[in-house]
GUVOSE-204758 format. One record per residue (C-alpha): residue in one letter; y, x negated, z negated. Coordinates in pm, whole numbers, plus 50000, padded with zeros to 5 digits. Last residue first. Layout:
% GUVOSE-204758
aYXZ ...
This chain:
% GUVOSE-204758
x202201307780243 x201661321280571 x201181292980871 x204091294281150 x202861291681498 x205331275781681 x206891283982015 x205831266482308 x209041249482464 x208671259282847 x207861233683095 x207651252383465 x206451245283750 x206871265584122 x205051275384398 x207141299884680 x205831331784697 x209261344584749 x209311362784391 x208241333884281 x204711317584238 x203341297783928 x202081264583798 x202201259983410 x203111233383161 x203571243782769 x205431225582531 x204521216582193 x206141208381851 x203621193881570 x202471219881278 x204721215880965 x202541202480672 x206231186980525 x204481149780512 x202461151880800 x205021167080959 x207861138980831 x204911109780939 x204951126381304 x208881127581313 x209231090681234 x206671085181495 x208261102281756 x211671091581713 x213501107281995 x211181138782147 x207991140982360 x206671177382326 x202881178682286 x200921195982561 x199721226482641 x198501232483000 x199491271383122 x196781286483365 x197381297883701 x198441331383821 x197901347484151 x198331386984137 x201241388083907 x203061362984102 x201421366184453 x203851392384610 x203381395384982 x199661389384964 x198251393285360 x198221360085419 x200531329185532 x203481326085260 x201951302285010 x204361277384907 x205551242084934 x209191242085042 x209871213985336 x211531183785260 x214381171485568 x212851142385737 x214231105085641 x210571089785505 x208651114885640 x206061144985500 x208331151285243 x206501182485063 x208591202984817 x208051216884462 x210691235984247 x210751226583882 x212181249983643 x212841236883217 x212371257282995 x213761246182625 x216201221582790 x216231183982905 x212331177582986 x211551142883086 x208381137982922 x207151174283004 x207951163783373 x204991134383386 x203001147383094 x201651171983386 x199851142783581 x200951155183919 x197831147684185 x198581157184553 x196121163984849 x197321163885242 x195621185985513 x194551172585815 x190861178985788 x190341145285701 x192201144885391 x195771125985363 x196441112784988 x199921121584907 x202161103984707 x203681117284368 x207671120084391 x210231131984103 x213231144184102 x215871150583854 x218751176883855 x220611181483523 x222911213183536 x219711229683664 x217131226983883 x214371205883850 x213021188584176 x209251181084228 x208711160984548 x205421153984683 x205601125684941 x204111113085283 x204931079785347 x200861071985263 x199961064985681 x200621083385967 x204011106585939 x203761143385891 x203601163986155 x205991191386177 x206331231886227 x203441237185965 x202011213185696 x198701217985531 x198831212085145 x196451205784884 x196891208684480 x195771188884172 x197691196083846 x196921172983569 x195791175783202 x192401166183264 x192321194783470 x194061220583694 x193091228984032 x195301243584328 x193531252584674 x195701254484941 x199241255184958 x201281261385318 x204161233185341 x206621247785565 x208891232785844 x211791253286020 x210901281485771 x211131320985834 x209391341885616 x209111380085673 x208251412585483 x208761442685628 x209051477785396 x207171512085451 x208971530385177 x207291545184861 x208751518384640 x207561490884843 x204631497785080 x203581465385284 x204101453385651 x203931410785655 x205311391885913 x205151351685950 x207461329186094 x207451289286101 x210331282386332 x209111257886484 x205891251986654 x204041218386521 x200631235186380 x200501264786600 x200261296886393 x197131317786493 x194891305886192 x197501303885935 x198351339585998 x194581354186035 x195091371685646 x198351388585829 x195661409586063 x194071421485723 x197721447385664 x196741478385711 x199191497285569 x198651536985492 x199741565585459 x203581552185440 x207131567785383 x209701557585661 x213591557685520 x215241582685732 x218451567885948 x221841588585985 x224121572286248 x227791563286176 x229211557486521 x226511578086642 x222841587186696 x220951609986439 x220211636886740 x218591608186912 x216301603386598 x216531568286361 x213591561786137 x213611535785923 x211751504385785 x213281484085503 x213551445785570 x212531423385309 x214141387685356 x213841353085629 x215461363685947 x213801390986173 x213401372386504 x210181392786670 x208081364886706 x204941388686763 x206061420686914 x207071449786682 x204961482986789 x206201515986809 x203741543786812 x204011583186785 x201991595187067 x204971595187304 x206281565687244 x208671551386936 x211251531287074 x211881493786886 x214821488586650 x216211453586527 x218571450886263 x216031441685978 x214141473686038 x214841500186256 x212371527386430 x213761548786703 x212551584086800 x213061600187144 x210461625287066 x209381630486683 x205421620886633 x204141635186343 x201681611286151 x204391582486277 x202461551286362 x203681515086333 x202421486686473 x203101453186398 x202331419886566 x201181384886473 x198201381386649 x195891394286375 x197391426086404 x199391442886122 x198911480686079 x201511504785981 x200571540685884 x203791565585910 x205471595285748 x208551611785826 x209821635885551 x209331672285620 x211871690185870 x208771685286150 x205931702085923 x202801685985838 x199901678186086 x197811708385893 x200671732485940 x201751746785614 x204061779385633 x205051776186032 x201691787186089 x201801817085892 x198291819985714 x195231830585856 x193201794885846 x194731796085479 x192631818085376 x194571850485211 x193241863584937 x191031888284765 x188571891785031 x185951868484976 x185131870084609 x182321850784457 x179031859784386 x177251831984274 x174981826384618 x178891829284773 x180131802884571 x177191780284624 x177331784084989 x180751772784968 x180511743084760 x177421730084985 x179971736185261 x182361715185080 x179961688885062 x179071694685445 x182751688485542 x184141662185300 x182211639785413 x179511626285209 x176541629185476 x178821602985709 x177891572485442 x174571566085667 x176461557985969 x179291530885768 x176421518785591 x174241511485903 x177111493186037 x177921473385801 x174141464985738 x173711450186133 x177091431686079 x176261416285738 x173311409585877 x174161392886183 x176891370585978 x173611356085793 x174981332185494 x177101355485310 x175141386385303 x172131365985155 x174811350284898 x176161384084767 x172631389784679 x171961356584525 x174681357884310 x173941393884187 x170491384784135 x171921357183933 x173631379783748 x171251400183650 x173211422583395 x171521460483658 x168811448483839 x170061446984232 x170201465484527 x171151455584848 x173121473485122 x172901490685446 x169641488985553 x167511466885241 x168141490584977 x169021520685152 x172201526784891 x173371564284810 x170671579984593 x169651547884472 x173571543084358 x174451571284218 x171751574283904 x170931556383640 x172081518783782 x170241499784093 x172911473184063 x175181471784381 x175651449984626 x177221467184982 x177361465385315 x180771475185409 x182091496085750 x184471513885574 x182401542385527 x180011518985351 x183031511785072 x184381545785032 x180741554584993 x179921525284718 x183641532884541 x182221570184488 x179311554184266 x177681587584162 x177241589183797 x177251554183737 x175831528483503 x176211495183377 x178511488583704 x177991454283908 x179361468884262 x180231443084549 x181211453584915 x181131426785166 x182891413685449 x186661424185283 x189661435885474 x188621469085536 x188051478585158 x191731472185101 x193221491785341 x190741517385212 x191931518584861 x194741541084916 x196331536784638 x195651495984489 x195631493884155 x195781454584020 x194831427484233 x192501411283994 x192011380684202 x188711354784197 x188641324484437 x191401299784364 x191241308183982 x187951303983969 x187771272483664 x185321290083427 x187651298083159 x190361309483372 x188441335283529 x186971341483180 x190571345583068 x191681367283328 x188771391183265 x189491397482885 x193141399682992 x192031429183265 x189281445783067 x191781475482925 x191681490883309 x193441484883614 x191861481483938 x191301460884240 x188861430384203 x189231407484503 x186441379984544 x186951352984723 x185261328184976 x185941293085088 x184151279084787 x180701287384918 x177901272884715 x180021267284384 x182051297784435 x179071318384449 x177991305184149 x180991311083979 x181021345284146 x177551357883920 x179791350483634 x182581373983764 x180171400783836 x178781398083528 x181991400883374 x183291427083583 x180451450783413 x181891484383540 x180911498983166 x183361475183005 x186411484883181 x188681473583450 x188851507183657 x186861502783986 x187271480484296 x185341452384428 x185931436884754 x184461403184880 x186081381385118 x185151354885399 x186081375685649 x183411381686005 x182601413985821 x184071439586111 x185791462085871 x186431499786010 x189281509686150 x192181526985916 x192441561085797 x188701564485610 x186941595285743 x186751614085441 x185031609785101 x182821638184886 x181101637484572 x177381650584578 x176101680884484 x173491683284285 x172291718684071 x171871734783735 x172141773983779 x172961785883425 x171131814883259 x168021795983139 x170481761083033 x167701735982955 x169091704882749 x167341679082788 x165191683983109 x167371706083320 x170151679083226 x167911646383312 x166901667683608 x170731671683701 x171491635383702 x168371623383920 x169651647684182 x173231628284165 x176721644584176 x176121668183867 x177241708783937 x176721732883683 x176661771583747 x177311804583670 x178451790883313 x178241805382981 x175031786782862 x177261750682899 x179941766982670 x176821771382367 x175711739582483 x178801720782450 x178621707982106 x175321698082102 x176381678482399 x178841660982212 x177271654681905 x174491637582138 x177131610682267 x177751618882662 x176681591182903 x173001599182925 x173831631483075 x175791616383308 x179151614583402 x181311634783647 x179881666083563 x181391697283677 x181191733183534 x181951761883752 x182881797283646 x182201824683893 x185471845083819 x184941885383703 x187141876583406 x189531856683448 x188751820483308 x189501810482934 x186821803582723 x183881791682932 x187011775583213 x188501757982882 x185231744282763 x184671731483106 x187771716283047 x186571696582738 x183271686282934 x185541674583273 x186291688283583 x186181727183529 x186171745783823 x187001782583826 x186571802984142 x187491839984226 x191061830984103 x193691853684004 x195121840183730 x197451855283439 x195151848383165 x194131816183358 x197861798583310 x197951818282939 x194621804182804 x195601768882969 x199161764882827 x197491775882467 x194921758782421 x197061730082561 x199641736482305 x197381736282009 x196231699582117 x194701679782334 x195361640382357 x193241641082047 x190291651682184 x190301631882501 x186581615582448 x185391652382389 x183331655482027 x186001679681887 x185351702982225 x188791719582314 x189471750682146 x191201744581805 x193241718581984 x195401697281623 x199311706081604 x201591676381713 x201271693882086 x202181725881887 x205711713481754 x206521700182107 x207071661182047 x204981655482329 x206601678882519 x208861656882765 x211221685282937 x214021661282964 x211951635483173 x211781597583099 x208421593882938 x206551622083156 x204671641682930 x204871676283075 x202431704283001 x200671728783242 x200981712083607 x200311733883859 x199521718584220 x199141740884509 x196751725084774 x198091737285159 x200971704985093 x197671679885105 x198281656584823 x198911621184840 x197741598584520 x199851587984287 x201061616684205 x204461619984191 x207021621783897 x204661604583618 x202711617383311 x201741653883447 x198891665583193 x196941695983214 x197121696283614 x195911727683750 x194861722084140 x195071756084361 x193411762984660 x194111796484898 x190951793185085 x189571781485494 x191261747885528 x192111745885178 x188141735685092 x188871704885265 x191921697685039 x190261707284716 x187111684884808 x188661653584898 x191131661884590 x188961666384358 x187171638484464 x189621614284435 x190691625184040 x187321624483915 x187461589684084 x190421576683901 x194321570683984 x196831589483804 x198891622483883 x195901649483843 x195731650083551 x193491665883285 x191551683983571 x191471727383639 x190481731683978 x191051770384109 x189731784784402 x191061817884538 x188851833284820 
């Protein structure tokens, strides 16, 4: 049969748009599958799509492209058939009535899915006739103002059927709003086999991901970390996700000091590489439908913390077996959940694993079964189409064909290596990256020995075939699945305190293009923890490929660059785990600032005549800690000529006194950096 999802894009990251997907490309084993994108916004999706899933997009908006409609005289014309009540009402318009009424006027399908309220509007209006039209609810009943359900009764009652993803969900639906002719039913979402092992929860990090917005409670989580923090400071929490809570977040991360231990890593696509490098899986969500980030989690191996929100989470979470459950704001609950898991290793193990078994009833598989069984109960056509099980094999092949573009998963081991997997394996293949190349075997696999000697610099990761060979040979750039990267969180661990070089090699995705990151240092100064208070910037240091000298010779250097070099030294204090501790009172290079930003790069002398090594943070799994890593500016007031003649002339004039701001960063190399940068000044209206 023909199935047809209709989404409002399907080129972003969200849940509505994961399971789609999960389900679309399971369902394409055995149907002709088709995915109609409202919206398209960007180039490529950002997720990957199975090539056997055909993917219609109805109206471009894509910034940069010369077909951009959203000047289109009916785009700037008001929907007249998309629910007024709908969230996304006034991305709709005229034009999408219209793109959507034509795209189904001319369909085929025997299946019509509509994945939100407005486009189950659509599918009521708009669907062939003779389709079995589907509405799916990603929300809740609860969710959805009253205007807007009032409003979508009258599509609601045109349905065959309506799908929630939580039982509790659909008898809050055949309670409020009964729908006689429409069959009102649970299905759950659906997530595959994840790509990379399974976590073993010996880390000390915990893993939330979710969009950043009020409803996903990061706030309480963030709170209930502070105390975690306090009892454990070796642990972090990674937030992954992007959402209109991110600067509200920052500054409460600021606020309460956690800067060391709580990173908004922005979205991360796939999520599972992520997932696998965490111990424990936290969830603090007001409410959820379904809670697809708690299965991705537990099928990575994850016990997680969740609050027992209306409805997804009961439904998925054995409290007790493979996760805990907790009242939804509390967060010292949340604290002391996330605390249980911490202190007993044997639970976290014993609940891992239970969640990774008890998280196999949302494959993809038996959820689209449920799909299919509910098709057929409906009515649908089977005979229409082609499946795609009878197809032309060299049409789609599930491994992907050989003339498409290589793709590979990368993982890094915790000794130092990296292996890299082509999906299709191509015989006599070559991979090269940063002038080195290393044989693929037969199943696909080349794997770059610890030590390897790539010098210091990103290295892009090819493909070279025999038939590509030459004077002038032709080399593929490698796309990724997926890069496991949590053996590179184990780098300071393995790496021998006095060895020299310092090396360290990090796979990652850049630009769509497997990509090798490696540092190379004779002697490096690896940053710990860095605090700022009382107007001073405290930091620790461990130092590799040397030792530094007994006693207090050992030196923090800040240099400035620029046409007027200065540098300045703070002693170290050694600690007794080896590791040496610097304080920088921050008025010390605002008072000699020479220009309106001034760039201070910070070393480590760890002997009185040994060359300085560069403090920075090179030895995890972060290759690009700017964005991901920030520290809070220090404000302080700028120290000028004539100070007190200046102060009386504000005073006099009501001008507001000059300031500079002081802030810790990392480069683009990860290296840590300071900066004094002229604050600009806030000018009072008259």
């Amino acid at each position: 049969m023909k199935i047809s999802f209709l989404i409002h894009t399907i080129y972003g990251i969200g849940g509505t748009i994961r399971t789609t997907l999960n389900l679309a490309e399971e369902l394409a084993g055995r149907h002709e599958v088709e995915i109609v994108s409202v919206f398209r916004h960007r180039d490529e999706p950002l997720f990957a799509i199975d090539p056997r899933v055909t993917v219609v997009p109805l109206i471009d908006t894509r910034p940069s492209s010369p077909t951009n409609e959203k000047q289109h005289e009916l785009h700037l014309t008001p929907a007249e058939d998309f629910p007024k009540n709908e969230a996304r009402y006034k991305e709709y318009s005229a034009l999408t009535d219209r793109r959507v009424r034509d795209h189904y006027s001319r369909s085929d399908a025997d299946v019509v899915i509509g994945t939100r309220p407005g486009l189950v509007a659509y599918v009521a209006r708009y669907a062939p006739e003779g389709a079995v039209l589907i509405g799916q609810e990603h929300m809740t009943h609860n969710h959805h103002k009253p205007a807007l359900r009032a409003e979508m009764a009258e599509w609601l009652a045109k349905l065959d059927a309506f799908v929630t993803v939580s039982e509790g969900d659909a008898a809050s639906w055949r309670t409020h709003m009964p729908l006689p002719d429409t069959r009102v039913l649970a299905i759950p979402n659906s997530v595959p086999e994840p790509m990379v092992a399974p976590s073993d929860t010996t880390g000390t990090t915990v893993v939330a991901a979710g969009r950043l917005s009020s409803e996903k409670q990061y706030d309480v989580l963030v709170e209930a970390f502070a105390e975690v923090a306090a009892a454990r400071p070796d642990w972090t929490l990674r937030i992954c996700g992007w959402g209109n809570q991110k600067d509200r977040l920052r500054r409460k991360i600021d606020q309460l000091g956690l800067y060391n231990n709580v990173h908004l890593m922005g979205p991360r696509s796939p999520i599972e590489p992520e997932w696998v490098k965490g111990a424990i899986a936290v969830s603090t969500s007001r409410h959820e439908s379904f809670g697809m980030t708690l299965v991705e989690a537990m099928r990575c191996g994850l016990p997680v913390v969740s609050t027992d929100c209306d409805y997804g989470p009961r439904e998925i979470i054995k409290d007790g077996e493979d996760g805990l459950l907790v009242p939804v704001g509390d967060k010292a609950a949340v604290a002391r959940a996330l605390l249980t898991l911490i202190d007993d290793p044997d639970l976290r193990r014993r609940m891992g694993a239970a969640a990774r078994a008890n998280a196999r009833r949302f494959d993809p598989g038996p959820v689209a079964k449920q799909y299919e069984e509910l098709f057929a109960a409906l009515g649908a056509a089977t005979e229409r189409h082609t499946t795609a099980s009878a197809r032309d094999p060299q049409e789609a092949p599930a491994g992907g064909r050989h003339d498409e573009p290589p793709v590979a998963d990368a993982v890094a081991a915790p000794d130092g290596a990296v292996t890299v997997t082509l999906l299709t394996p191509r015989e006599g293949a070559r991979l090269v990256a940063g002038g080195h190349t290393f044989p693929f075997d037969a199943a696909g696999g080349a794997t770059i020995p610890p030590g390897t000697e790539f010098a210091e610099g990103v290295w892009p990761c090819e493909l070279e075939t025999p038939a590509d060979r030459g004077a002038d040979p032709t080399r593929i750039p490698l796309a990724t699945r997926a890069v496991d990267q949590r053996g590179a969180m184990y780098a300071a661990a393995r790496q021998p305190a006095t060895a020299t070089p310092v090396r360290h090699l990090v796979p990652y995705t850049r630009g769509g293009t497997l990509t090798l990151r490696s540092w190379v240092r004779p002697v490096h100064a690896e940053v710990g923890a860095i605090h700022i208070r009382d107007r001073a910037v405290t930091l620790t240091a461990r130092l590799y490929g040397a030792s530094a000298a007994p006693g207090a010779s050992a030196a923090l250097l800040l240099r400035r660059r620029g046409d007027q070099p200065l540098e300045l030294t703070f002693p170290a204090t050694p600690l007794d785990d080896g590791a040496l501790r610097f304080t920088v009172p921050l008025a010390a290079p605002a008072d000699v600032q020479h220009a309106a930003h001034d760039v201070w790069d910070l070393w480590l002398r760890h002997a009185p005549d040994a060359e300085p090594a560069r403090v920075a943070r090179i030895l995890d799994d972060v290759v690009e800690k700017g964005s991901l890593q920030p520290y809070p500016g220090t404000d302080l007031l700028k120290k000028q000529p004539l100070r007190l003649v200046r102060a009386a002339a504000r005073r006099i004039t009501g001008r507001p006194p000059e300031r500079v701001t002081v802030k810790v960063f990392f480069s683009a190399a990860d290296d840590l950096v300071l900066n004094v940068v002229d604050k600009p000044i806030e000018r009072t209206g008259q």
